[in-house]
N, C-alpha and C positions, 0 to 999 in steps of 0.2 A: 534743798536749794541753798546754795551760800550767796552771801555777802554780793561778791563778783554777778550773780544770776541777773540779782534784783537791779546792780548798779549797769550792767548791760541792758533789760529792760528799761530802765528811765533815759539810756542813752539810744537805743533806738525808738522810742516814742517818740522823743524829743527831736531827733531828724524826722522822723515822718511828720509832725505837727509844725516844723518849722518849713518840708517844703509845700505842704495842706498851704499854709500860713502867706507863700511863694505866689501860690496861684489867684490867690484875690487880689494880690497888688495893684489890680488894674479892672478889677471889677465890684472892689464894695459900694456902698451904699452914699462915700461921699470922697472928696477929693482927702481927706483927713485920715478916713478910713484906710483907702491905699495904700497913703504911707509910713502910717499903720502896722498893716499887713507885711509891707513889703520889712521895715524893721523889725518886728519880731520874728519874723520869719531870719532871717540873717542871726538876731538873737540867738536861737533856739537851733540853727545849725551849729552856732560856735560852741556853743553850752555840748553838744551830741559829741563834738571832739574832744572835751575837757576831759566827759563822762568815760570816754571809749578811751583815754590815755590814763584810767586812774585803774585800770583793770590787769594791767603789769604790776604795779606797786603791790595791790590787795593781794599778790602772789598767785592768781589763776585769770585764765581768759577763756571763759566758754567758747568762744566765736569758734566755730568747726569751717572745713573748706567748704560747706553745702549753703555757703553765704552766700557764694558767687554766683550758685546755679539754681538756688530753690528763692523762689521768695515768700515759703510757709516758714524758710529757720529765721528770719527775722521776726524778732518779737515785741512788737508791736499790735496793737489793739484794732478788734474791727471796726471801730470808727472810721481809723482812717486807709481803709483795705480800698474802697474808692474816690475820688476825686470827691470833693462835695458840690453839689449842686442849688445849695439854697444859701443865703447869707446864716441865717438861725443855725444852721449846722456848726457856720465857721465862732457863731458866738457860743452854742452850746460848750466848742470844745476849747474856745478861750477861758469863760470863764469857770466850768467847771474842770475839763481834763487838767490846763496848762495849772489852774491852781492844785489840782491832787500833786501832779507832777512834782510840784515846788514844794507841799506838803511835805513828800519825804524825802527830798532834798534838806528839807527843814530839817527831819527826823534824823539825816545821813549827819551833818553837820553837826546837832549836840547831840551824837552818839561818839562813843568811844576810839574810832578810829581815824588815826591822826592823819592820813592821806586825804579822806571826806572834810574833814574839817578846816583844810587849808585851801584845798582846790574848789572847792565849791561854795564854799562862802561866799564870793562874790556875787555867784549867780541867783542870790535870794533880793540882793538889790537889785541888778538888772532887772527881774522879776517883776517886781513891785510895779512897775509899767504897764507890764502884762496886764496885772491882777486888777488895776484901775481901768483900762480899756475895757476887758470883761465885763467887769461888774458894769460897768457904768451902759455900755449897751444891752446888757442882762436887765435893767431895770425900765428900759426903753421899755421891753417886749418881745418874747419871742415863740413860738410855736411847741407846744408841748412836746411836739413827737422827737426832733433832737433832745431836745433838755432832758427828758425822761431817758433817752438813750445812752445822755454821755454820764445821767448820774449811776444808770445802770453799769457802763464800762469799769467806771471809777470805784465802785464796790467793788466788783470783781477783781480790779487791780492792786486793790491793798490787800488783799485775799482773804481765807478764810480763818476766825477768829480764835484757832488751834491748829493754824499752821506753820510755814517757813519764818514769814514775816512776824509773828509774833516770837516765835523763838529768840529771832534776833533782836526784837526787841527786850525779851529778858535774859539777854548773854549781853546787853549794856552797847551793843554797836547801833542800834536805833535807840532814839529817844524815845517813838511810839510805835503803841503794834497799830494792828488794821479798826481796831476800836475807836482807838485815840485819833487816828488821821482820818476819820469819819467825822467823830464830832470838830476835828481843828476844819477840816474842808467847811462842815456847817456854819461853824462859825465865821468863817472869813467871808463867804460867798453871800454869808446871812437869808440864809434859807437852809429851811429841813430837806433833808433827801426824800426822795417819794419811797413808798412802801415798794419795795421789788423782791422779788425770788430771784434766789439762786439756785442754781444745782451745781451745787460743788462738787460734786460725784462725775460732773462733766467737764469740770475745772482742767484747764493745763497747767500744772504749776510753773513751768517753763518758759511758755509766754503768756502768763498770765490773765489769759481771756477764756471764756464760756463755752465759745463755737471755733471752729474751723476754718479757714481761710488764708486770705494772702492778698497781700498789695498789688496793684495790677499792675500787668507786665511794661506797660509801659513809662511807669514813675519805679518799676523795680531796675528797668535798665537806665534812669534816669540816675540812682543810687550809683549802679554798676560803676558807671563813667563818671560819679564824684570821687569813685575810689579811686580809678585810672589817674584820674586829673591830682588827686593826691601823693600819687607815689610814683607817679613818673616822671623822668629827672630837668630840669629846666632847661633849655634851650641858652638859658644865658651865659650855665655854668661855665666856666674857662675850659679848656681841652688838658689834659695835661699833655707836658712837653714829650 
């Protein structure tokens, strides 16, 4: 896995958590909550285009054409494969996934490569929003069955402790390997992770989750036509003569 894999991973997370993020705008817990929701949401799609234009420069771009048609080659986490259905899901995966997420964004930025370092800097402060909303209804209360789940994804996602991710962390382009952004997640969220198994023998290093699956067809065609709506040409533009 290079460089590019890991930084396409945090850029398709980050649109699927931003449009997760989308669909509560109008159904949390309080009128605050909404908008809320509905801003980091917008956050965290801007942050996925930063990510997905920084994978030219690194000099490789995994993205194949099976982008357009499969929605198993995006790689993104079963977390967010369907819609969530309980408020505790949307805080499990604030305050734990959005802070991993930022984790090695952290880790991308004082590593050694000068494209991460300048593009993404900013989004550690944007972040910072994030990470206080999380926390802060994390400590409200919430249901063990997400919380267990997103700490279980977030293991998985900084992977395993003699893999890609630690490579790159001792070739100097990450700050930390999957060790280090375990105990920085601990720390910041101020809570231990619960005891969890992995089988990393079932591991994808690719899209870096446990199990099998795919976002449902219907927020995969909702992607579809954010691409459409990106790259087709403006109606305003002038005609040439």
């Amino acid at each position: 896995m290079s460089l590019s894999d890991l930084v396409l991973s945090i850029a398709d997370n980050k649109q699927m958590l931003g449009l997760r993020y989308a669909e509560w705008a109008t159904r949390a817990p309080s009128l605050e909550a909404d908008i809320a929701a509905a801003a980091m949401g917008l956050d965290d799609l801007g942050h996925s285009r930063v990510l997905y234009g920084c994978l030219e420069p690194l000099g490789e771009d995994p993205r194949g054409p099976d982008r357009e048609t499969d929605p198993g080659s995006l790689r993104s986490l079963p977390y967010f494969d369907e819609p969530w259905t309980e408020w505790g899901q949307f805080v499990a995966a604030n305050s734990i996934l959005d802070t991993a997420f930022t984790t090695v964004i952290e880790a991308c930025v004082a590593g050694s490569v000068e494209v991460l370092q300048h593009r993404l800097r900013k989004m550690l402060m944007e972040e910072r929003y994030h990470f206080l909303h999380g926390r802060s209804w994390l400590r409200s209360g919430i249901d063990a069955k997400p919380l267990r789940r997103a700490w279980q994804e977030a293991i998985e996602w900084f992977g395993p402790g003699d893999g890609e991710t630690a490579q790159l962390h001792r070739d100097g382009k990450l700050s930390m390997g999957p060790k280090e952004l375990l105990a920085r997640l601990e720390e910041r969220v101020e809570m231990k992770a619960p005891e969890v198994k992995v089988e990393w023998n079932h591991w994808d290093p690719a899209r870096r989750r446990g199990r099998p699956g795919a976002i449902d067809e219907r927020t995969f065609a909702m992607l579809r036509g954010l691409e459409e709506k990106k790259f087709a040409p403006s109606a305003a533009q002038p005609k040439e003569a």
